[in-house]
C-alpha positions in Angstrom: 1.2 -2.7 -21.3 0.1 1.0 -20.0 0.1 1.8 -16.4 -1.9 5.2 -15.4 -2.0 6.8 -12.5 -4.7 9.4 -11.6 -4.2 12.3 -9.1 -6.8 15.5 -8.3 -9.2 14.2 -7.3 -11.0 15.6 -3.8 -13.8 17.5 -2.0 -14.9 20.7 -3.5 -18.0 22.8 -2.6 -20.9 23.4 -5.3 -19.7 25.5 -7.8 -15.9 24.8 -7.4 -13.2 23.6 -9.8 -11.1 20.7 -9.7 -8.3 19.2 -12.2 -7.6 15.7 -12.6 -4.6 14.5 -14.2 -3.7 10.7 -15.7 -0.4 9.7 -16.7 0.6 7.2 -18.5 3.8 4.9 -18.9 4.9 1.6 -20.1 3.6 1.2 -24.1 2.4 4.3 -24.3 3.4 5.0 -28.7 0.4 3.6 -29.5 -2.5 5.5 -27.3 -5.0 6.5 -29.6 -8.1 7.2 -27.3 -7.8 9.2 -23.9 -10.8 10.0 -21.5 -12.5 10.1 -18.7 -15.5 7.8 -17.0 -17.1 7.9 -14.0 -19.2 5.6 -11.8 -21.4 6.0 -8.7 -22.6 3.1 -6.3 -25.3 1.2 -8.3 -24.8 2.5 -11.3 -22.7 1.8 -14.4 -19.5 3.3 -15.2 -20.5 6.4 -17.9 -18.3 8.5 -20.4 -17.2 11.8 -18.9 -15.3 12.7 -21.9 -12.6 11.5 -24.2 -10.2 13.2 -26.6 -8.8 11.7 -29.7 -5.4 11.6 -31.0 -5.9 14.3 -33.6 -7.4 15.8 -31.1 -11.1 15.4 -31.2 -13.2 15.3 -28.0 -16.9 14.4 -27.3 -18.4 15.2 -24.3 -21.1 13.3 -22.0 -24.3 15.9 -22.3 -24.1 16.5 -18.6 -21.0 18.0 -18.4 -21.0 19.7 -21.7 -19.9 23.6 -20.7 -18.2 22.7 -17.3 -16.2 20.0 -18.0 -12.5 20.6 -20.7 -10.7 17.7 -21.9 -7.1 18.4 -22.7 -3.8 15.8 -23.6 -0.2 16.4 -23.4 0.7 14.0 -25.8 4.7 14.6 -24.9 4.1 13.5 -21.1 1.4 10.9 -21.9 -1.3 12.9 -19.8 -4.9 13.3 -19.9 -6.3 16.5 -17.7 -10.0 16.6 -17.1 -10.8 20.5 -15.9 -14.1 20.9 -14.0 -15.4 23.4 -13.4 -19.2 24.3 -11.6 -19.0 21.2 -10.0 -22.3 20.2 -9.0 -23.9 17.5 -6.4 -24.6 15.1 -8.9 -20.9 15.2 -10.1 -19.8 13.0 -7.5 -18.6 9.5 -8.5 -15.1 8.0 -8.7 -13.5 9.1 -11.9 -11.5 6.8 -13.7 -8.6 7.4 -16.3 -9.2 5.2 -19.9 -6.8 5.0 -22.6 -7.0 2.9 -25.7 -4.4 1.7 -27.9 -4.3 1.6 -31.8 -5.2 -2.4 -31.4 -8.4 -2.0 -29.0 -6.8 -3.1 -25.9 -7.9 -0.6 -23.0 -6.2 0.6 -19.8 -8.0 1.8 -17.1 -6.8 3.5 -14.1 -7.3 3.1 -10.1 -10.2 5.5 -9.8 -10.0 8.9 -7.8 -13.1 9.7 -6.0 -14.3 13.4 -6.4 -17.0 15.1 -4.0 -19.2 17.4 -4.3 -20.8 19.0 -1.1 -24.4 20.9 -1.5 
């Protein structure tokens, strides 16, 4: 089992930065997949961004240029930096990690907001 906790999240106006941080603990040899998703009311939970083990990332189109994915594999932490925050940003973010067998962790959700 992984447990993550998520911190950073907040209320930032247009054009301001925040940093999110995950960390995980329990089982965490195995993580292969870290990243990000996000989810407004209505609507289903979308990739923000994830970054592989070796280091790879992919990036939702949206945030492509704003948004930097980074790990610290040594402390078991995912950081999402973001950066020109805009209205439409605003969702709850949740930490996701996956193992190397496909089982998948999420996190409680931090809500970020993004005044206009």
């Amino acid at each position: 089992q992984v447990q993550l906790v998520e911190s950073g999240g907040g209320l930032v106006q247009t054009g301001g930065s925040l940093r999110l941080s995950c960390a995980a603990s329990g089982s965490t040899f195995s993580i292969r997949v870290m990243g990000w998703h996000r989810q407004v009311p209505g609507k289903q939970r979308e990739l923000v961004a994830n970054i592989i083990s070796g280091g790879s990332t992919n990036y939702a189109d949206s945030v492509k240029g704003r948004f930097t994915i980074s790990r610290d594999n040594a402390k078991n932490t995912v950081y999402l930096q973001m950066n020109s925050l805009k209205p439409e940003d605003t969702a709850v973010y949740y930490c996701l990690m996956v193992n190397t067998r496909g089982s998948i962790y999420w996190g409680q959700g931090t809500q970020v907001t993004v005044s206009s």
